[in-house]
DOVEX-947151 format. One record per residue (C-alpha): residue in three letters; x, y, z. Coordinates in steps of 0.5 Angstrom, whole numbers, plus 500, padded with zeros to 3 digits. Example, Ala and Ser with C-alpha at 12.3 -4.5 7.8 and 13.67 -1.06 7.14 Angstrom:
! DOVEX-947151
Ala525491516/Ser527498514/
! end
This chain:
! DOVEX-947151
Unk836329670/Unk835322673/Unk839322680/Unk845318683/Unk845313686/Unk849313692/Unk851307696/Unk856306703/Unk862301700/Unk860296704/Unk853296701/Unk857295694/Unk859288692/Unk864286688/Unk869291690/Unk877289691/Unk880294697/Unk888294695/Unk894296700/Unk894294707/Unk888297709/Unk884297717/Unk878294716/Unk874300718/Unk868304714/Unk869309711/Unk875306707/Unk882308711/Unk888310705/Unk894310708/Unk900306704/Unk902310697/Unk898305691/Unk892302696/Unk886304694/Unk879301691/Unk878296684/Unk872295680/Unk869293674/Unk862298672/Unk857297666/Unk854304667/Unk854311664/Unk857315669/Unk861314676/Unk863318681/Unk867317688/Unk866320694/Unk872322699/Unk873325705/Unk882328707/Unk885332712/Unk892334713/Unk896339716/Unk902339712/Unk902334706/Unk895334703/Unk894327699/Unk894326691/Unk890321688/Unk890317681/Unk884314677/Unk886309672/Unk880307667/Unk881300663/Unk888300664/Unk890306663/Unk891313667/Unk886317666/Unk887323673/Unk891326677/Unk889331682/Unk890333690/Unk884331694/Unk880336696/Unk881338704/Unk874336708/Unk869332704/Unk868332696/Unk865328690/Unk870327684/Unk868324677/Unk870318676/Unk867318668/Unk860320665/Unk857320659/Unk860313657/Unk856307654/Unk852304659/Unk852296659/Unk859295657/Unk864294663/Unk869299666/Unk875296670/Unk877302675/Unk883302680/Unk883309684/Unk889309687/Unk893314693/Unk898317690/Unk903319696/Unk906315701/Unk903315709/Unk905321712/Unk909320719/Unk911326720/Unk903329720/Unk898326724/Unk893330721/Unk893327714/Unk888322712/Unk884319705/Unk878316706/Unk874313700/Unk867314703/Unk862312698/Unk860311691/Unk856314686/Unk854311679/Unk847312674/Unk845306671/Unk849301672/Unk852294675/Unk858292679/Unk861285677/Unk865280679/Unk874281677/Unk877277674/Unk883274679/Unk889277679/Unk895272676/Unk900274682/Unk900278688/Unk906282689/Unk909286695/Unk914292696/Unk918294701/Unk922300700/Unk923308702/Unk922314697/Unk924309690/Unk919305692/Unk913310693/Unk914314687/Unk918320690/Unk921324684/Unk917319678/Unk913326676/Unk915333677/Unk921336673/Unk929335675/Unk930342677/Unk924340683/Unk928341690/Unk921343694/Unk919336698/Unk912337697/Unk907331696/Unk906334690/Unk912331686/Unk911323690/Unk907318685/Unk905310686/Unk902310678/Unk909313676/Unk912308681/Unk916301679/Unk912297683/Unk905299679/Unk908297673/Unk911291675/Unk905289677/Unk901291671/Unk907287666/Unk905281670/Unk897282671/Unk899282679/Unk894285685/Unk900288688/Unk902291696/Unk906296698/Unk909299704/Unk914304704/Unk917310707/Unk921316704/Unk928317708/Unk927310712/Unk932305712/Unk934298713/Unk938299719/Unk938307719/Unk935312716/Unk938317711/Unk941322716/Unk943315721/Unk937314726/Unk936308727/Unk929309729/Unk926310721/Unk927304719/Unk922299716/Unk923292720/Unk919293726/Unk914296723/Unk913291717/Unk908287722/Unk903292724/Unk898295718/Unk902302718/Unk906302724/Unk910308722/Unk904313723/Unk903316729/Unk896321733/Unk890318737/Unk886318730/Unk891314726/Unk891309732/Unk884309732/Unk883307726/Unk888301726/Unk894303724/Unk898300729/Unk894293729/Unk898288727/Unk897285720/Unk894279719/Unk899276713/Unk894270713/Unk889275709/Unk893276703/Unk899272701/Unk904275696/Unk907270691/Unk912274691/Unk916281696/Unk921284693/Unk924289698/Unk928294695/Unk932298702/Unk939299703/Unk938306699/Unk938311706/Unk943306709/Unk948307704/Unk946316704/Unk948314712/Unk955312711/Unk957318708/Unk954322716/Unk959318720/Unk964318715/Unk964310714/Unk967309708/Unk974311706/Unk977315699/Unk977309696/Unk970308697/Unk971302701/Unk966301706/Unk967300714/Unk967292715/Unk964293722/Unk958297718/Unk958292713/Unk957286717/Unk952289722/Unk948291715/Unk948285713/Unk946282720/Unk941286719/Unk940284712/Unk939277714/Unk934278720/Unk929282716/Unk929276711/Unk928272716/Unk922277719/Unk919276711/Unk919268710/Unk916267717/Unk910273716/Unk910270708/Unk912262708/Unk910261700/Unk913267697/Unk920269693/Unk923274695/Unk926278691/Unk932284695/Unk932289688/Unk937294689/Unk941300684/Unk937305682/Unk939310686/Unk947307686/Unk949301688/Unk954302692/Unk951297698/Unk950291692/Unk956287694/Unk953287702/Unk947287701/Unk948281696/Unk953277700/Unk948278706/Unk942275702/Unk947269699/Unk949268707/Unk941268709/Unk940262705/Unk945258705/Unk944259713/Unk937257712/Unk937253705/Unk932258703/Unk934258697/Unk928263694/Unk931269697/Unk934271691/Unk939278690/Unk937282683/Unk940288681/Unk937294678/Unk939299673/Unk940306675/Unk938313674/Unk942317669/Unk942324667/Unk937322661/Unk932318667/Unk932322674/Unk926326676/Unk925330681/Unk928330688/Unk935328685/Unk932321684/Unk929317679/Unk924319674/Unk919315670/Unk923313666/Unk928310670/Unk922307674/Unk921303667/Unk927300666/Unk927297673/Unk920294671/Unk922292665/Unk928288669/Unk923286675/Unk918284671/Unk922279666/Unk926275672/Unk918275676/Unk916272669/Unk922267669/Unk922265677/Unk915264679/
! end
């Protein structure tokens, strides 16, 4: 049998590294949904991959032409895994392999890498370019927590997260768009879930994945800062206020009629405003968009006055409230949170205000 051909990524052309990526090699995956994309002619591929972990081992997912062709976890250590074989050779492939679960910060230890590629008898071309480019920023909605697994599922493994059943994904795929995320399960915009106010995303949306902590993660770039300049996104859609609300009820901050605290709400509007303010200095072009309501949407009014204060204080009128729909019981996933289905009523919506206002 003719042998594979194996080469490091930075000896294959016309790759496109996806998500906030260090610029190391071997390729570092640390956000849900970063990853590789290319275009292939040949008859057989393979992907080489090297992970680690102590408590959450890291899934992955091959898209082929569009559609999603695998899912598995990655091997500890180091493994070879078969993208496709046994297909025409001379016709392009288009390939996404993506990182299904989000960065791990409460385990050092775990980490994918995408170390090299392996093909037969074929040619790496030039992709087409993207229409958009899109960022999400959010928490366990965002990076796909409940999209796949069984309603009944309370264990909180990796297993049960999903960038390729996430809204972001399909969003991005309704709109032709290369897309970006950043997102934490459990963390917030003021506080997290349980009202720590140090899991939250603001201060971390600078650095290239802040949020991980060990000497390994920083060594490898994750505390750098994040050259915005590189990748400019035609549109953020920031999708916080979930755990904030969750927080409310841990101090008691809404009453029997369900009327939120004033001082909270002010301050969460503060908040609100400072981190509109963070986004359009870091990403001066973009339309952003504050997408909330899948897991309820009791901080709407809040969250929706903030962003109407944010732009009448600074006439930035591109920063735009819009909500989603919400879980049912016929769309909820796994964890309580919002299944596959529930992701796709939210693309369907995103999508369609996307196309309108960009």
């Amino acid at each position: 049998m003719e042998k594979l051909t194996c080469c490091p990524l930075t000896n294959i052309p016309n790759l496109r590294v996806l998500g906030r990526c260090p610029d190391t090699n071997p390729l570092t995956l640390f956000w849900t949904a970063s990853g590789l994309e290319l275009c292939f002619t040949g008859s057989e591929l393979w992907v080489d991959l090297y992970a680690d972990w102590e408590g959450y081992e890291p899934w992955v997912s091959i898209e082929l032409n569009g559609a999603w062709l695998s899912r598995f976890p990655a091997s500890l250590g180091e493994s070879r895994v078969c993208v496709f074989r046994g297909m025409t050779a001379g016709v392009p492939k288009r390939v996404r392999i993506l990182k299904e679960t989000q960065a791990m910060h409460d385990d050092p230890q775990n980490l994918l890498q995408i170390r090299s590629l392996a093909w037969r008898d074929g040619a790496f071309l030039p992709l087409p370019e993207p229409a958009y480019r899109l960022e999400f920023v959010g928490d366990s909605i965002t990076s796909g927590e409940g999209a796949v697994g069984a309603t009944l599922e309370t264990d909180w493994i990796s297993a049960f997260l999903s960038a390729e059943n996430s809204y972001s994904r399909m969003t991005a795929a309704a709109l032709d768009a290369e897309y970006r995320v950043v997102s934490q399960s459990g963390w917030g915009l003021m506080t997290d879930f349980a009202n720590d106010p140090a899991n939250i995303i603001p201060p971390i949306y600078t650095q290239v994945c802040g949020l991980l902590e060990g000497e390994r993660n920083e060594a490898l770039g994750a505390k750098k800062p994040y050259d915005f300049s590189a990748w400019q996104p035609d549109a953020v859609i920031i999708n916080l206020g979930t755990n904030d609300d969750c927080a409310l009820d841990a101090i008691g901050a809404v009453d029997g009629t369900g009327t939120i605290d004033a001082e909270r709400a002010a301050a969460l509007q503060c908040a609100a405003k400072r981190f509109l303010t963070l986004v359009r200095t870091n990403d001066p072009a973009a339309l952003i968009v504050w997408a909330y309501g899948m897991m309820g949407n009791r901080l709407a009014p809040v969250l929706q006055a903030a962003v109407e204060q944010y732009a009448a204080e600074t006439g930035d009128h591109r920063a735009i409230f819009l909500a989603l729909p919400s879980l049912t019981e016929q769309t909820i996933g796994a964890h309580g949170h919002p299944g596959a289905a529930c992701h796709r009523q939210a693309a369907e919506v995103l999508a369609a205000f996307l196309k309108k206002n960009l």
